[in-house]
Structure formats: C-alpha cells, structure tokens
mmCIF file of the C-alpha atoms, coordinates in Angstrom:
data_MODEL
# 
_entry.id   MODEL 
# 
loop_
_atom_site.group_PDB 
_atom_site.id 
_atom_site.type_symbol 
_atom_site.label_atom_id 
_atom_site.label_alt_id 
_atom_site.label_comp_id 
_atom_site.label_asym_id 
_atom_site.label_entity_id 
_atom_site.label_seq_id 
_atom_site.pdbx_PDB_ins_code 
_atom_site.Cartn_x 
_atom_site.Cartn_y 
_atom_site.Cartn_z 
_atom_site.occupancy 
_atom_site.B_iso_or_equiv 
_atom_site.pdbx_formal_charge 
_atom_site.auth_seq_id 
_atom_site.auth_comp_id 
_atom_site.auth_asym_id 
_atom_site.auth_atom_id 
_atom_site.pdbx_PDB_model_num 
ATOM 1  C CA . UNK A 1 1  ? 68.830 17.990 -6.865  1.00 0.00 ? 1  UNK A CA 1 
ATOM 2  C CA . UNK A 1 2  ? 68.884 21.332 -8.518  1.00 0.00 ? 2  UNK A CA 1 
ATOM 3  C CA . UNK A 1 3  ? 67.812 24.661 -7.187  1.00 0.00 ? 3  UNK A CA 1 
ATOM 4  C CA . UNK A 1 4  ? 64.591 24.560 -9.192  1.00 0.00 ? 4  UNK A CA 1 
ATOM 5  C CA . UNK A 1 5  ? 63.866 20.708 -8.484  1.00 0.00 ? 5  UNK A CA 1 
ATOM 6  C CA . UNK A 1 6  ? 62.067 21.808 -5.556  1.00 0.00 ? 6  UNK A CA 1 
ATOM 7  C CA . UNK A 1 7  ? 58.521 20.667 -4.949  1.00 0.00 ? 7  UNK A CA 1 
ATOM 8  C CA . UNK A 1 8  ? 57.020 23.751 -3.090  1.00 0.00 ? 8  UNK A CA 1 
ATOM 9  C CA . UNK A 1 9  ? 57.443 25.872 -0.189  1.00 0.00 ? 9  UNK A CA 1 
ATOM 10 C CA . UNK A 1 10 ? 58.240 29.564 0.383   1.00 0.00 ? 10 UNK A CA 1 
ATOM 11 C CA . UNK A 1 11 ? 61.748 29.676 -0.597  1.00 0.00 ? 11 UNK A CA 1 
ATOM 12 C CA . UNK A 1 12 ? 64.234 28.827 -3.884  1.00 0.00 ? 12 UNK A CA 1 
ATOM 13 C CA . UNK A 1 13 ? 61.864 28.871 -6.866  1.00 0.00 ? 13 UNK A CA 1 
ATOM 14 C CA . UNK A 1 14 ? 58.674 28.975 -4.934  1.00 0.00 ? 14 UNK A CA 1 
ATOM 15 C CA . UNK A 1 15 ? 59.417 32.458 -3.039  1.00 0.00 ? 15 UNK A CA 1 
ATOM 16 C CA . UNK A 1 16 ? 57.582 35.242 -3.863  1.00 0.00 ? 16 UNK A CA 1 
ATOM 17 C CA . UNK A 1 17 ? 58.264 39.122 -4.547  1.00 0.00 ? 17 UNK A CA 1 
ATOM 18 C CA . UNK A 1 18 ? 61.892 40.143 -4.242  1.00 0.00 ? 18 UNK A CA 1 
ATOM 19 C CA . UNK A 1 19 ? 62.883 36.946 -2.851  1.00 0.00 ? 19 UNK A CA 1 
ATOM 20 C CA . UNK A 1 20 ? 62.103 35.047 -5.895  1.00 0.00 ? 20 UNK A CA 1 
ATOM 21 C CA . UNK A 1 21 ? 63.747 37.632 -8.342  1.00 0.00 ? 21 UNK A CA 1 
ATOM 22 C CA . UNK A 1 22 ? 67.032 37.843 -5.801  1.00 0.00 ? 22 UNK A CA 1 
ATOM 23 C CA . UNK A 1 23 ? 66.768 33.869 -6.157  1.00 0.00 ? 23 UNK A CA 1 
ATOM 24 C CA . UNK A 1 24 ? 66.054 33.831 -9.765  1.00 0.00 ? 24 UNK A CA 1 
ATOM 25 C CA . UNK A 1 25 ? 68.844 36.544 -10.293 1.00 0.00 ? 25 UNK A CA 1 
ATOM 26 C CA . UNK A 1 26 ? 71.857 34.485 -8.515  1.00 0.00 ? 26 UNK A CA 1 
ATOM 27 C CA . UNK A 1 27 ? 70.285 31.000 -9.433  1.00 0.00 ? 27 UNK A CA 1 
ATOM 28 C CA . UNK A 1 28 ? 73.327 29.047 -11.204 1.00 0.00 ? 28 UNK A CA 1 
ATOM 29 C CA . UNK A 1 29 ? 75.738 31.279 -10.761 1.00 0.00 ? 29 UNK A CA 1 
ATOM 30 C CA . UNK A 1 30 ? 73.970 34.133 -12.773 1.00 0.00 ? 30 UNK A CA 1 
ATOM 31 C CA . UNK A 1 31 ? 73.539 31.765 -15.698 1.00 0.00 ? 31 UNK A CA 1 
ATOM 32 C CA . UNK A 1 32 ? 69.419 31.556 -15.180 1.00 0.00 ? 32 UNK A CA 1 
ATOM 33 C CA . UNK A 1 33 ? 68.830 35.485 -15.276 1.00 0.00 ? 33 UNK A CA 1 
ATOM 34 C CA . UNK A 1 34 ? 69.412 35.689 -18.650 1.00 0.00 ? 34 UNK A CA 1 
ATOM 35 C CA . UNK A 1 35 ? 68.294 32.604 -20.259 1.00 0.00 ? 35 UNK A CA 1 
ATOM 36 C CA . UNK A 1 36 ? 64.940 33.110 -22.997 1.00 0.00 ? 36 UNK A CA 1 
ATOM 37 C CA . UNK A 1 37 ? 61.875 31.609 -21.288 1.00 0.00 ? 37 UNK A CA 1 
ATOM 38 C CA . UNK A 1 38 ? 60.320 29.026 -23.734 1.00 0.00 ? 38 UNK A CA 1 
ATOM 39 C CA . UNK A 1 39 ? 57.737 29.893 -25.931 1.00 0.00 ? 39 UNK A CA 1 
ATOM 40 C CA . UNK A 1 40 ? 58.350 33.693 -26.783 1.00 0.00 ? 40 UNK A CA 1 
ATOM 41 C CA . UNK A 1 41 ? 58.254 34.786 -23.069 1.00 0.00 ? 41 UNK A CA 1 
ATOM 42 C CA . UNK A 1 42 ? 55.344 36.223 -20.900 1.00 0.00 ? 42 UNK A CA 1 
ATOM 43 C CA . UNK A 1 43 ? 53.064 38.927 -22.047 1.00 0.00 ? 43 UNK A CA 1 
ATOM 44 C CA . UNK A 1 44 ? 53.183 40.651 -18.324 1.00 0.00 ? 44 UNK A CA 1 
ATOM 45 C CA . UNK A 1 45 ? 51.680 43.629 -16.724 1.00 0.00 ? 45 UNK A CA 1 
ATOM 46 C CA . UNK A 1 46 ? 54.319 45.522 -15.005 1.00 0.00 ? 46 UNK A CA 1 
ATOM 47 C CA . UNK A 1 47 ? 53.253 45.158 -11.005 1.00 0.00 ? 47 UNK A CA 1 
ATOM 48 C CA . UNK A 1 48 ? 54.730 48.781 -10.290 1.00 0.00 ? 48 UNK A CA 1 
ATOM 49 C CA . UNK A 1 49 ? 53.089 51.052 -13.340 1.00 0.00 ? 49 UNK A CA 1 
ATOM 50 C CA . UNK A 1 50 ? 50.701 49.023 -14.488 1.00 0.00 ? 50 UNK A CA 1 
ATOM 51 C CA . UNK A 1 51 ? 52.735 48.937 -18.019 1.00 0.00 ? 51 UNK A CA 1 
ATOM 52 C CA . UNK A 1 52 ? 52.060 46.128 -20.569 1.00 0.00 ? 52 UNK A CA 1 
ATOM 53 C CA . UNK A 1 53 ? 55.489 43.960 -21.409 1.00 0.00 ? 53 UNK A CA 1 
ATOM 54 C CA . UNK A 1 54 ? 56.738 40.902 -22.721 1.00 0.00 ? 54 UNK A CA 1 
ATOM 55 C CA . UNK A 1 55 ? 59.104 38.884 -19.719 1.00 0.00 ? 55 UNK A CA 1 
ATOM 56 C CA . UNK A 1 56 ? 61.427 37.439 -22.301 1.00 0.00 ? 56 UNK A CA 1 
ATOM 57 C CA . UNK A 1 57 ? 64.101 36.274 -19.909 1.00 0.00 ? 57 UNK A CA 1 
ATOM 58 C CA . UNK A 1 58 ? 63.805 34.913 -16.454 1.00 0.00 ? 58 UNK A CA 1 
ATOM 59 C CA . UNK A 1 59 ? 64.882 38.121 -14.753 1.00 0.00 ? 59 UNK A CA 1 
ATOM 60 C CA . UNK A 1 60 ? 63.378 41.037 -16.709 1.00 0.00 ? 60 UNK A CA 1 
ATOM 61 C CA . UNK A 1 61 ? 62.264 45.022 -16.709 1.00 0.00 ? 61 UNK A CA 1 
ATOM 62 C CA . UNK A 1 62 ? 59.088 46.684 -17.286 1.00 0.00 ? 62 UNK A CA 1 
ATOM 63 C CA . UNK A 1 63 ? 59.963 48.961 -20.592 1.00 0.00 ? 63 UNK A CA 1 
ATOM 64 C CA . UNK A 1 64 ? 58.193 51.591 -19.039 1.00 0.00 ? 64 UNK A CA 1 
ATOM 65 C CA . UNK A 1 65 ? 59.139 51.895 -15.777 1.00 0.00 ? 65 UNK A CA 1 
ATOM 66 C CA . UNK A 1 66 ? 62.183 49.913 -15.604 1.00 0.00 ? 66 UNK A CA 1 
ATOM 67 C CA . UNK A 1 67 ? 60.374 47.440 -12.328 1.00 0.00 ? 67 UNK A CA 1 
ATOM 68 C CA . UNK A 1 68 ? 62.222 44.829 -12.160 1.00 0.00 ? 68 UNK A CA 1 
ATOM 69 C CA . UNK A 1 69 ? 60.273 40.701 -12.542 1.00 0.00 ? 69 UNK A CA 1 
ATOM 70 C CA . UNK A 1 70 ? 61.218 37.418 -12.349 1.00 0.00 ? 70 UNK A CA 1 
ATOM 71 C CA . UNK A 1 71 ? 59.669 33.809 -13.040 1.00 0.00 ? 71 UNK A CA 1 
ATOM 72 C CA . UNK A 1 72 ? 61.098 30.480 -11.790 1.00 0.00 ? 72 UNK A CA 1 
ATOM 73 C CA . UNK A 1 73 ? 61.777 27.762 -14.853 1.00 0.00 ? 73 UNK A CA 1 
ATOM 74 C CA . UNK A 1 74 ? 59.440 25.785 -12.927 1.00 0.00 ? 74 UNK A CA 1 
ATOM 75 C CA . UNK A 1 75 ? 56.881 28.065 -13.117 1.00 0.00 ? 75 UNK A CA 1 
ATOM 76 C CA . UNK A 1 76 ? 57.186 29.669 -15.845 1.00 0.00 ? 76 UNK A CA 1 
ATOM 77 C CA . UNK A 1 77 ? 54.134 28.303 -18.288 1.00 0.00 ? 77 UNK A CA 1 
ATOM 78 C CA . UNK A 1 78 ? 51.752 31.147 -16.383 1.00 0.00 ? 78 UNK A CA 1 
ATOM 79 C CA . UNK A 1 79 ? 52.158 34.881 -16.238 1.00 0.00 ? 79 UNK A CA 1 
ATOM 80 C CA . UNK A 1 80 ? 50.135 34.867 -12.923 1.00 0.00 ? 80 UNK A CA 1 
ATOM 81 C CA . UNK A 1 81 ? 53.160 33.324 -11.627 1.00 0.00 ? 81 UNK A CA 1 
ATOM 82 C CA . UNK A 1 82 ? 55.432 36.133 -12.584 1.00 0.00 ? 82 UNK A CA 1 
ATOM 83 C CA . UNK A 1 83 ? 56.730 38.352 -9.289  1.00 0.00 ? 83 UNK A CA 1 
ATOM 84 C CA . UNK A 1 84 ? 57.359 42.033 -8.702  1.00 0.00 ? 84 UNK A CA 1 
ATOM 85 C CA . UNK A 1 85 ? 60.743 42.927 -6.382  1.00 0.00 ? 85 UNK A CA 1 
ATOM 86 C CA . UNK A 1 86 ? 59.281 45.967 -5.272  1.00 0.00 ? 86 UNK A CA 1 
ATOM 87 C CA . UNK A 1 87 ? 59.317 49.979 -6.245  1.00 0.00 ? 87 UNK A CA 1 
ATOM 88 C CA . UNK A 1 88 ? 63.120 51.180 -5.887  1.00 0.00 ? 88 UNK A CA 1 
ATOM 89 C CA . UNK A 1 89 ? 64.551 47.920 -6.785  1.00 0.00 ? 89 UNK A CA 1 
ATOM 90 C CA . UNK A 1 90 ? 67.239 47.627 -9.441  1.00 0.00 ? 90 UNK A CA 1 
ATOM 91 C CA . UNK A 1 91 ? 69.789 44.786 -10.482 1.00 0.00 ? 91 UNK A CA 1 
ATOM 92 C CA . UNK A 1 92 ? 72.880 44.765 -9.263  1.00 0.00 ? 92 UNK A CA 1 
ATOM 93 C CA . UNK A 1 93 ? 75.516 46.365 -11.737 1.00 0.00 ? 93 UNK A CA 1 
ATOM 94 C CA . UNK A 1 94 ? 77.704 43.069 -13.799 1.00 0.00 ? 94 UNK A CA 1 
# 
C-alpha cells in the first residue's frame, strides 16, 4: 500500500496542520509536493492572512503572505480539507 492508500486516522494523509503539509511535502520522495492537483487546483483562503488563492499544487503558498498549505491526493476534491502549517513556517530550501 501507498502512503496515501490509507483509510483514516491522524497521521500520513489524514494529519492535520503542519503534520499533513511536512507529510505532504516529503511524501514520495518529494515527488507529491509539486504535482498539479486535478481540476485547476483549490480556490483557498490563506489560514494565516485571510488572503484569497488558488492551491495549484499539493504543497502551496498564500501569494500574499507567503503561509505555507497542503492537501492530501486523497483529499483533495474539497478546499475545506486544505491545512495551514502554522505562522513562521517556510519550506525547506531544495
């Protein structure tokens, strides 16, 4: 089974706030951070400034405010489901 072939719980794609965007982030090797979420992406609002974006990617910053979000592929077809790491987060440099 695959990271995100989990069927619920607190942890892997069902964590929440940083832990899901540290998950999401490293998921695959790095490969999942990146990768477009179907349909156009997520019209979000940023959980730090309260700053209207579009989550394009699985692993994604507010425009505004630079707050960084995530979304799990499994739960990905509802912005509700997007999470916030926190105020003074940022992405590791690649």
């Amino acid at each position: 089974m695959g990271c995100c072939s989990n069927t619920g719980g607190n942890t892997g794609p069902f964590a929440e706030g940083r832990d899901l965007v540290e998950f999401v982030y490293q998921a695959h090797g790095g490969g999942l951070r990146d990768q477009p979420i179907p349909n156009g992406g997520l019209i979000a609002v940023c959980q730090g400034c309260g700053a209207g974006f579009t989550l394009t990617t699985f692993v994604g910053q507010c425009t505004d405010c630079g707050g960084v979000h995530a979304v799990s592929p499994p739960r990905s077809d509802s912005a509700g489901n997007i999470q916030f790491a926190g105020k003074n987060f940022s992405l590791p440099e690649v």
